[in-house]
C-alpha positions in Angstrom: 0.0 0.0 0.0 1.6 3.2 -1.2 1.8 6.1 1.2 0.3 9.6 0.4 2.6 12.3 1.6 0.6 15.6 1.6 3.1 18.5 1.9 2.1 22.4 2.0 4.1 24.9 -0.3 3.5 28.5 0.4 3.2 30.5 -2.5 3.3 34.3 -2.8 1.9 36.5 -5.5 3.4 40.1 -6.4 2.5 42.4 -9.1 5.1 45.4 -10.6 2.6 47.6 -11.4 2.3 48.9 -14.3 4.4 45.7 -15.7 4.1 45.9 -19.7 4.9 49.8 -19.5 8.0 49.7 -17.3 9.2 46.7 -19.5 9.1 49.0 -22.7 10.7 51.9 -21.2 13.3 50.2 -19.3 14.3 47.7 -22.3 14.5 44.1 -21.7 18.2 44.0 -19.6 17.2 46.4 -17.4 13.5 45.3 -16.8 15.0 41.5 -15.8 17.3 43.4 -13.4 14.1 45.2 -12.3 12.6 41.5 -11.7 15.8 39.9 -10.6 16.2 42.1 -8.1 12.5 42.0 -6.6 13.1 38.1 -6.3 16.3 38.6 -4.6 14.2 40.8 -2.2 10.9 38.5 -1.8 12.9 35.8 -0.9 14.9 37.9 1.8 11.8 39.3 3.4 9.9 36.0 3.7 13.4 35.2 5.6 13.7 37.4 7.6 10.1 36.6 8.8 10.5 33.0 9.3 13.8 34.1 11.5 11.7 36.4 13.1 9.0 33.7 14.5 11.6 31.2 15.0 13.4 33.3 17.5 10.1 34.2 18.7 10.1 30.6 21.0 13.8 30.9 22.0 13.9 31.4 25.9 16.2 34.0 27.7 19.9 34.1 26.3 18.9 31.3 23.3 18.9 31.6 20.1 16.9 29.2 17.6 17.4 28.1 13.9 15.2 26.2 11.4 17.0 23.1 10.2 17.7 25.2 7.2 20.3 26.8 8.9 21.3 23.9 10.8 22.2 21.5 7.9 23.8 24.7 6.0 26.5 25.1 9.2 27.4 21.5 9.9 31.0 20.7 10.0 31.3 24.2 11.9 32.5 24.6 15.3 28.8 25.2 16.4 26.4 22.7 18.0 23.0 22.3 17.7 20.5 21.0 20.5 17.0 19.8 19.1 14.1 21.6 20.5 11.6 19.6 18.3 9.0 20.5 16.8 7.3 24.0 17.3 5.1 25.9 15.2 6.2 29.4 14.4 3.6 32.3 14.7 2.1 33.0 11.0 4.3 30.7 10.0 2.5 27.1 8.6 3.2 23.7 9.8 5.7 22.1 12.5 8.8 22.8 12.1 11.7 21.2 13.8 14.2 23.8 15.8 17.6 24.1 17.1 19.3 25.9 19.8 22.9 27.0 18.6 25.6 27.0 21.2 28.9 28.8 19.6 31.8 28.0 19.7 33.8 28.5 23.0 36.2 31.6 22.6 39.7 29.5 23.0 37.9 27.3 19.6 37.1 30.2 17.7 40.3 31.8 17.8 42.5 31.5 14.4 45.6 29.3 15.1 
């Protein structure tokens, strides 16, 4: 019997208003460095806003990450404590967290 995995994708929708006349007066380059760079800026915004409700369950003196930024700093001198799973304010589904303990200052300094 096969399994059904259901999985939520948030999408976003944006508009450049007024689209077709900016793209005829900036010229095609320009007008997909006009769109390029509202990506770049969407993405870093919804960011920022996940990090924002994440650290929003981190006790006193903690500090919380997603297990995006967990996998993306393994092999680094931090460790990372599981919290489990929480569910971030505005933020859909369970998602499992990670208390970050740096590195000790005699680890951290360059040999």
């Amino acid at each position: 019997m096969e399994t059904l995995t259901i999985v939520a994708i948030p999408v976003l929708f944006t508009d450049i208003v007024p689209t077709t006349l900016l793209a005829a007066e900036l010229g095609e380059t320009r007008w997909h460095d006009v769109l390029n760079r509202h990506d770049q800026v969407t993405r870093e915004l919804i960011s920022l806003h996940v990090g924002a409700r994440v650290m929003g369950l981190a006790g006193a003196g903690e500090v919380l990450v997603s297990r995006t930024v967990q996998t993306t700093r393994l092999g680094t001198r931090y460790q990372f404590t599981e919290r489990g799973l929480r569910e971030p304010r505005s933020v859909p589904g369970q998602w499992p967290l990670f208390a970050v303990t740096p590195p000790r200052a005699a680890e951290s300094t360059p040999e």
